[in-house]
Structure formats: structure tokens, C-alpha cells
C-alpha positions in Angstrom: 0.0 0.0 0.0 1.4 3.3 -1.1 -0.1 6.2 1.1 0.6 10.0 0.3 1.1 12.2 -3.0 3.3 12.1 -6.4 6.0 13.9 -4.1 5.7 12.7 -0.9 4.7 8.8 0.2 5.3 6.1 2.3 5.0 2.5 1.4 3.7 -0.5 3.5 4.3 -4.2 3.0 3.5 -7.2 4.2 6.1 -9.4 6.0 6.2 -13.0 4.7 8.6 -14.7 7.2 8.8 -15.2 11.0 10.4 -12.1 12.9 13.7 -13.9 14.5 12.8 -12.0 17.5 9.7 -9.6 18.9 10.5 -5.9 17.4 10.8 -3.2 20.5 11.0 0.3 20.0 14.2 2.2 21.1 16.2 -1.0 21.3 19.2 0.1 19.0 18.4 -2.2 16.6 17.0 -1.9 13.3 12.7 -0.9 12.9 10.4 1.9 13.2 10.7 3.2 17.0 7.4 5.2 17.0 4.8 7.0 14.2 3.7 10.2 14.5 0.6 12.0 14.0 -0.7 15.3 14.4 -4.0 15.6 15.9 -6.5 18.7 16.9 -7.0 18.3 20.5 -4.1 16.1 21.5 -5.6 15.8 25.5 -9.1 14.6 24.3 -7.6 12.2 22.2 -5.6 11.1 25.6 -8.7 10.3 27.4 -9.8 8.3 24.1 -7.0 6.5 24.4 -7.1 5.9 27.9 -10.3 5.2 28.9 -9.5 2.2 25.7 -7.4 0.6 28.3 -3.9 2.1 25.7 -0.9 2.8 27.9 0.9 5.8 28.2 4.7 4.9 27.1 6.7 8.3 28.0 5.7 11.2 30.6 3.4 13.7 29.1 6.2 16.6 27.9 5.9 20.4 28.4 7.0 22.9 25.1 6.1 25.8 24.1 4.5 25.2 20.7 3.2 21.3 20.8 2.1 19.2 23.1 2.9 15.8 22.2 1.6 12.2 24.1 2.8 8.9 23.4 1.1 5.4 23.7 2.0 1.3 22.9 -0.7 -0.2 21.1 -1.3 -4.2 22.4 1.7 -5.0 20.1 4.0 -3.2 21.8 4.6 -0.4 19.1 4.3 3.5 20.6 2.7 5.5 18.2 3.0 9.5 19.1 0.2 12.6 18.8 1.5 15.6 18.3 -1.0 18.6 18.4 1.2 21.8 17.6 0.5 25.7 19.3 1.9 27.6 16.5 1.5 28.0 12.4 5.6 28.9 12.6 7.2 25.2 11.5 11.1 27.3 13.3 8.8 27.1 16.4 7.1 23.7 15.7 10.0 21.9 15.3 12.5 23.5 17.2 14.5 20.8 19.1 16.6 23.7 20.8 13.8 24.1 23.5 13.8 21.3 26.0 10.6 19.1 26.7 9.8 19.1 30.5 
């Protein structure tokens, strides 16, 4: 499955052979560690995912342009929800300014 535009896509496949080991995220090793999304209201969508029984897999972080919250689905992958505070992408993505 291809999903995205002429310029811009990302490809999904199905695996055909046995995984020589269960896949964690942030392991060093090679694999997708999280995906992200942006989202609207990235607290309602906490409670969604909460009150689904979906656990939180890093500390709600404070910045001053996104909020951003992080759960593991029942496979074990963390997927992330990003819901951003400015239009300015210098102050969306600015690394510089430490989440709390």
C-alpha cells in the first residue's frame, strides 16, 4: 500500500517470514521506534486512548509550541500525537527548547 502524494509517500508491505525476535521500539536495533501523528486536541484524544485501556509509554512533555503524548498499542509499538501551538514550522519543530 502506497499512502501519500506524487512527491511525498510512504509504502507499507507485508512481511512473509517469521520475525527472528519480537520488534521493541528504542532497542538500538534496526525498525520503526514510533509514528507520529498530528492531531487537533491532543488531551481529548488522551482520554480516548485511555479510557481504551492504551498505555501511556513516556511522561506527558511540556514545550512551548506542541504538546505531544505517546502510547503502545497491544503490540508493543508506541505510536506519538502531536497537536502543535503555532502555524511557525522554526517554532514547531524546534529541538533547541527542551521538553519538560
Amino acid at each position: 500500500m502506497h499512502i501519500g502524494t506524487q512527491e511525498t509517500y510512504f509504502s507499507l508491505n507485508q512481511a512473509y517470514a517469521e520475525a527472528g525476535k519480537p520488534w521493541r521500539p528504542y532497542s538500538g536495533l534496526p525498525g520503526v521506534n514510533h509514528l507520529g501523528y498530528e492531531v487537533a486536541d491532543v488531551e481529548a484524544l488522551c482520554k480516548r486512548m485511555k479510557s481504551a485501556q492504551y498505555k501511556e509509554s513516556t511522561p506527558p512533555n511540556v514545550h512551548p509550541h506542541r504538546k505531544r503524548r505517546y502510547f503502545y498499542d497491544a503490540e508493543g509499538n508506541d505510536w506519538e500525537f502531536v497537536e502543535y501551538l503555532s502555524q511557525d514550522p522554526s517554532e514547531r519543530n524546534d529541538d533547541q527548547l527542551p521538553d519538560r
